[in-house]
N, C-alpha and C positions, 0 to 999 in steps of 0.2 A: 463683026470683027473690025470692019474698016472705020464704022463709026466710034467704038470703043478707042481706035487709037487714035482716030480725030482730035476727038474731047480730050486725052491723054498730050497730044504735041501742041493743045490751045493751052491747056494749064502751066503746062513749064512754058511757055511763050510768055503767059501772064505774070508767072513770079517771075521770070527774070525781067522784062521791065519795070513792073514793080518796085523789085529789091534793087535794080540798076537805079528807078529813077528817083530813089529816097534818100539817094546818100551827093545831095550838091558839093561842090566845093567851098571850102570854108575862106570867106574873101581875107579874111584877119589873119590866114596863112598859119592858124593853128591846127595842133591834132585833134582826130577825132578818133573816137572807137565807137564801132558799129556794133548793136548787140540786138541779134535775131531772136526771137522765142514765138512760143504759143499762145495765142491769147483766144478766147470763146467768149459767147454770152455767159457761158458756167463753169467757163474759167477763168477769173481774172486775179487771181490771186499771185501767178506769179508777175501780170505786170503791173501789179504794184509791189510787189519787191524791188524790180527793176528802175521803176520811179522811183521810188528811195535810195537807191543806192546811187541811182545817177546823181542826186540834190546831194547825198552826202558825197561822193569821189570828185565830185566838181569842185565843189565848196574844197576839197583837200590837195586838188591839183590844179591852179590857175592855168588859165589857157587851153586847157584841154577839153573838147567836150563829148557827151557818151550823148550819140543818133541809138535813140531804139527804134527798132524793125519790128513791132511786134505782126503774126504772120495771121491773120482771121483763118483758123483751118482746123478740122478735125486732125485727130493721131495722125490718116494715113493720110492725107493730102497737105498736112506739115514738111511730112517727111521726105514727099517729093517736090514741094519747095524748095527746103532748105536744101535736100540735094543739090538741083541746078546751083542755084545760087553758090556751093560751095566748089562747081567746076570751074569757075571762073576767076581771076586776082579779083576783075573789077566788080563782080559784086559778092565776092566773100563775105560774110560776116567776121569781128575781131574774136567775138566772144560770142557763143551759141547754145540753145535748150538743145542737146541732146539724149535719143532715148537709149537708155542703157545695150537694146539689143542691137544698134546699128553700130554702137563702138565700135567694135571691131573689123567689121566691114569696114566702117572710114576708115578706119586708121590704116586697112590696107589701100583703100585707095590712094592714102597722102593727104588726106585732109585736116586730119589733128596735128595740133604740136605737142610733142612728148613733154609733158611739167615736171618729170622727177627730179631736177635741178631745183625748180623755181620751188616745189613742194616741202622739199627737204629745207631751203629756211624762213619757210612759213610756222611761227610757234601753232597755229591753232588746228595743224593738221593731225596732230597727236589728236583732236579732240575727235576725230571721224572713228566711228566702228569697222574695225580691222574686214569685216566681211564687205561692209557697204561700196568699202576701198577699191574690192575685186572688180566691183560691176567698170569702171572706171580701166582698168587694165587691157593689155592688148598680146598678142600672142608672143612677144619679144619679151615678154615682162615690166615693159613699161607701164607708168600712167598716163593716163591721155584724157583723163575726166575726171572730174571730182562731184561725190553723190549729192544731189539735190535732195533727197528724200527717197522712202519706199516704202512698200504698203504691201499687206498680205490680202487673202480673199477667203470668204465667209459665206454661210449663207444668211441672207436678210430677212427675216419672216415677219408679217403682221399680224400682232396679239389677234387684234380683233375678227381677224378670219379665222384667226383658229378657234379661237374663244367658240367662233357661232359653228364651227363643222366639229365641237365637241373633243377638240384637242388640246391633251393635257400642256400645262405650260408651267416653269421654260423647258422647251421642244429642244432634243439632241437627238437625231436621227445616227442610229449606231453603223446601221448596213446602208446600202443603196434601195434595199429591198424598203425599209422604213420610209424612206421619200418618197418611192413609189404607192406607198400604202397610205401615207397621209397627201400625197397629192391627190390620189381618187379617192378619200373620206370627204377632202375641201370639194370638190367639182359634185359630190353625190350630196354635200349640202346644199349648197349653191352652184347652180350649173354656168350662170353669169359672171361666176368668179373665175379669172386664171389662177391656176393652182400652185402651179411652178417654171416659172421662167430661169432658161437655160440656154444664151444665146449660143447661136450657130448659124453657119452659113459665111460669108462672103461679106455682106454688107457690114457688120459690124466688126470687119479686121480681126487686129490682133485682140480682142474684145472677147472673140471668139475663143481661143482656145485658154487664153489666162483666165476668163472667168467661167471657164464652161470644161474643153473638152481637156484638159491637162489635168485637170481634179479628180477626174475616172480613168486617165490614163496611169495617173502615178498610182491611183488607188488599188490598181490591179497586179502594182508590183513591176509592172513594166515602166519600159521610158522610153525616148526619140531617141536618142543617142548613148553611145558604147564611148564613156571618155576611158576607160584603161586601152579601147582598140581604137579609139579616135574613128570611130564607122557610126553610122547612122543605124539600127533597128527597123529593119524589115521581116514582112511575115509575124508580126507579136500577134497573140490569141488576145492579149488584154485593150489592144489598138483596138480589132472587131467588137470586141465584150464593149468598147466607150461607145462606140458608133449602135449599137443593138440599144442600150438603156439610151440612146437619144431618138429613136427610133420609135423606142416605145412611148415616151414623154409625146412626141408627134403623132404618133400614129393613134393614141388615146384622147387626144387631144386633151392633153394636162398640160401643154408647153399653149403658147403664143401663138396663134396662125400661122402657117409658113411665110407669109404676106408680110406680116408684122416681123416677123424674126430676121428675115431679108431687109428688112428697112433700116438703113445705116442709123436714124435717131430713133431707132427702137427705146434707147436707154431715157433719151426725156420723157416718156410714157410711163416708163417705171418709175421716174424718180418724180416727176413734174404733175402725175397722173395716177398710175393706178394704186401706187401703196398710198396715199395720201387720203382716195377715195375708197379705199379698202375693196381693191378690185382687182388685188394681187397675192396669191398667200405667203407667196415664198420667189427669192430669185439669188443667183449664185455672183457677189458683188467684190469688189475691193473693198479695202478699209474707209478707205477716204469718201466711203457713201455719205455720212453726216455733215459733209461739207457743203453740199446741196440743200441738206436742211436746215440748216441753223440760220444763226441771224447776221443776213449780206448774202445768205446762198441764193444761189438762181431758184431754187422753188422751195421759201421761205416754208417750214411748216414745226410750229414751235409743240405739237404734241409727237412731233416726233421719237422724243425720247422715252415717254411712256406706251406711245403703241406699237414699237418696233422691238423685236429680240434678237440676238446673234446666236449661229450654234456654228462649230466648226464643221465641214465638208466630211464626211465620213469616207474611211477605206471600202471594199468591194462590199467584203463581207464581216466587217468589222477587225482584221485582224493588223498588229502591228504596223504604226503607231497609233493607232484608231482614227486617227487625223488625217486629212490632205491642205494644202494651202502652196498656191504661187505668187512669187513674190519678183516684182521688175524696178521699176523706178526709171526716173531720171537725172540725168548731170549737165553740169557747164562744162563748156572744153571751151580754148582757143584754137582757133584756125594756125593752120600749117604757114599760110597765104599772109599773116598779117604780117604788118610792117613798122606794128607795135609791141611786140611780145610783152615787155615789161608791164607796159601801161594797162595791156588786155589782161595780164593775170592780177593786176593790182585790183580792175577793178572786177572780177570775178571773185578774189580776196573781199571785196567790200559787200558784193552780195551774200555772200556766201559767212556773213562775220556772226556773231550767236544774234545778236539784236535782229539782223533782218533773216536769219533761218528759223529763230524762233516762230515770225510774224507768220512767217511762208507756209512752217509745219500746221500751225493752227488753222489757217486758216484754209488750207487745203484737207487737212484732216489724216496728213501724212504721216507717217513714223519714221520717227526721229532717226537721223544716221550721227547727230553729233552726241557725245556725252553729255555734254552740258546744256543742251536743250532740253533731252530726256527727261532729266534731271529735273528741271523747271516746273512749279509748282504750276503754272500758267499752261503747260503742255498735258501733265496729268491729269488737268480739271476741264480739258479741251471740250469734252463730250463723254457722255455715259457710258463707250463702245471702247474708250481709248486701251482699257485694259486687257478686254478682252481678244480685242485686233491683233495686240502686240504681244499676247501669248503664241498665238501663232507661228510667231519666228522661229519656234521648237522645230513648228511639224516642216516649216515649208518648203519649196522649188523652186531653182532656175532654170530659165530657159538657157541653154546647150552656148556658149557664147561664140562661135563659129561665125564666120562669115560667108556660112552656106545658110544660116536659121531664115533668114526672112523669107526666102522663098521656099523653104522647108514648110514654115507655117502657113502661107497662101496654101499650098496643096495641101495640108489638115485641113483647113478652112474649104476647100473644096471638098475633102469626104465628106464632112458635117454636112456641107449644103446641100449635094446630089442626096445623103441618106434621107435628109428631113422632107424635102421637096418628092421624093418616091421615086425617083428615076433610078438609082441603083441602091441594091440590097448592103447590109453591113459588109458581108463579105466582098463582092464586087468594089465596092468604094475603096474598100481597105486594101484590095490587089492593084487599084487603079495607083491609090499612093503609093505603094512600094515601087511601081513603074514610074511615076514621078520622080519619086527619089533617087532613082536611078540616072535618071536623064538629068538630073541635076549636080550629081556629086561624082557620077560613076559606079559601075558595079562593084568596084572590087574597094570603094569606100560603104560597103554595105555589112552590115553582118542580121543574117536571118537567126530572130531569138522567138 
């Protein structure tokens, strides 16, 4: 434990000088806006939005200049980045990537500044999808963010695995039972092949339960949370029933090693490695998978499109809507803390204009939140998947927008791991989370379904 929070009080030590020592002072006694975001080896798409957007706001506002802060960080150690950095005036960011499920949380912290003013005479806000609007909102009803994009989840499957374990195609697994039966056809063809990956565990974040364990939770008709009782969902029979089918994927070994599944860049294996070498048959992914593949992705692979299929996530046992899919995204917001309001939404305005959302949607492989992107015959023709991705919006889920979720979802992430790894049974895992949950929100924000 002591060492876990060693490593823990070095990283926020390092982002805050970091993000402190990036932003000098401007000798010319001009403004600046500071704008934080994500940047990876296999992500760099949004900053090159953000490079364009800078060359054109500059070019349209003399004097002013846009410092990007882009953050080298996976999801979760972004997120505790930009945190720090946003406790402080002096290294605040103006304008920042944020992900949809911490809205709300900041905004109670005081960290957003509310746009409904600045929204309302913006012409191209009409153009945003009235749902994508939500994620962006805060428990006062205000906005606080505006959608970057969002994306549903699927599963991924490899013709050619299935081709050689004798499997009809295209593959639509109706039940849960179907997964289970064409994953040990794939592993009784080929025992060298992983059959079906379904991450879990700890290391892979919020990775964990949006591409994995929320797709067998909604599937069973349950959920996390009671929003007509505003109570969180303890004691559900279809929690244990998620936890038992990940269980069995482990304990058959049809899933990933527990070794491998633990390992926070489990996904560049997937994506970088084993569908590529057809040494994967199946894995439960986002939309935005052929972003990776295509041409500029971190692991170029141009037969992509002919040896990869999509089928939607199926319910338990096939019954209403026959579908599961969850759906997150993320947004811009301004800081609470700047001392540029104006200039920070202007230039959020510029990234955010059709020309460089377009660029953004494409190339990340996101679905669209503006109309007139959608729209665009350049987004339609994105990739082979784009249509089928984007049916999904029918079936799909959000996560609960509270400002209790994120460490709601650490303790899901903890069932998953103790159940895959052997140390406690479905049952046990799934009493340990209701006792979590409890110590997190209070009992009497609980309701037993």
């Amino acid at each position: 434990m002591l060492r876990r929070v060693s490593a823990t009080v070095s990283l926020l030590a390092a982002a805050a000088l970091a993000l402190a020592g990036c932003t000098p002072a401007d000798p010319a006694g001009g403004k600046t806006i500071k704008v934080a975001y994500q940047k990876t080896d296999s992500f760099t798409a949004l900053d090159t939005m953000f490079q364009d957007a800078k060359k054109e706001f500059e070019a349209a506002h003399q004097g002013v200049t846009v410092e990007l802060q882009p953050i080298q960080a996976n999801d979760d150690d972004y997120g505790t980045k930009l945190a720090l950095a946003l406790r402080s005036p002096a290294t605040a960011p103006d304008v920042f990537y944020e992900d949809t499920f911490k809205v709300r949380s900041d905004v109670d912290a005081g960290y957003l500044l509310n746009l409904d003013s600045r929204l309302a005479a913006w012409k191209d806000w009409d153009k945003f999808d009235a749902g994508a609007k939500e994620a962006g909102k805060a428990d006062d009803g205000g906005t606080y963010a505006v959608p970057l994009g969002t994306d549903t989840r699927a599963i991924w499957y490899n013709k050619k695995v299935f081709e050689a374990a004798g499997i009809a195609l295209p593959w639509r697994p109706a039940t849960w039972q179907d997964i289970l039966d064409t994953a040990r056809k794939i592993k009784a063809s080929n025992p060298t092949v992983i059959p079906f990956n379904m991450y879990a565990g700890k290391g892979t974040g919020e990775g964990t339960v949006m591409q994995g364990f929320y797709e067998l939770l909604y599937g069973t008709g349950a959920g996390l949370y009671d929003q007509d009782a505003k109570k969180w969902v303890v004691g559900s029979a279809g929690f244990k029933d998620s936890l038992t089918f990940l269980q069995t994927l482990y304990q058959e070994n049809l899933a990933v090693p527990p070794a491998d599944a633990l390992d926070p860049n489990v996904w560049k294996k997937v994506f970088g490695d084993w569908f590529p070498k057809a040494q994967l048959g199946a894995t439960v992914e986002g939309s935005y998978t052929p972003s990776f593949w295509q041409k500029g992705g971190s692991y170029e692979w141009p037969a992509y499109a002919q040896d990869m299929g999509v089928a939607p996530f199926p319910t338990r046992n096939g019954g209403a809507p026959g579908a599961v899919s969850m759906s997150g995204g993320w947004t811009l917001a301004v800081g609470a803390e700047t001392k540029q309001p104006d200039l920070a939404f202007t230039f959020l305005t510029t990234a955010l204009n059709a020309k460089n959302s377009l660029q953004f949607t494409v190339a990340s492989s996101q679905i669209a939140v503006r109309t007139d992107v959608a729209a665009d015959p350049g987004y339609q023709s994105a990739n082979p998947f784009v249509k089928d991705v984007s049916s999904l919006v029918s079936v799909t889920r959000y996560r609960p927008a509270t400002s209790d979720y994120p460490r709601i979802s650490a303790a899901v992430q903890e069932a998953t791991e103790a159940v895959i790894t052997g140390k406690r049974t479905p049952e046990q895992a799934a009493a340990d989370y209701d006792t979590a949950v409890a110590g997190i929100v209070g009992g009497d924000k609980t309701v037993r379904k």
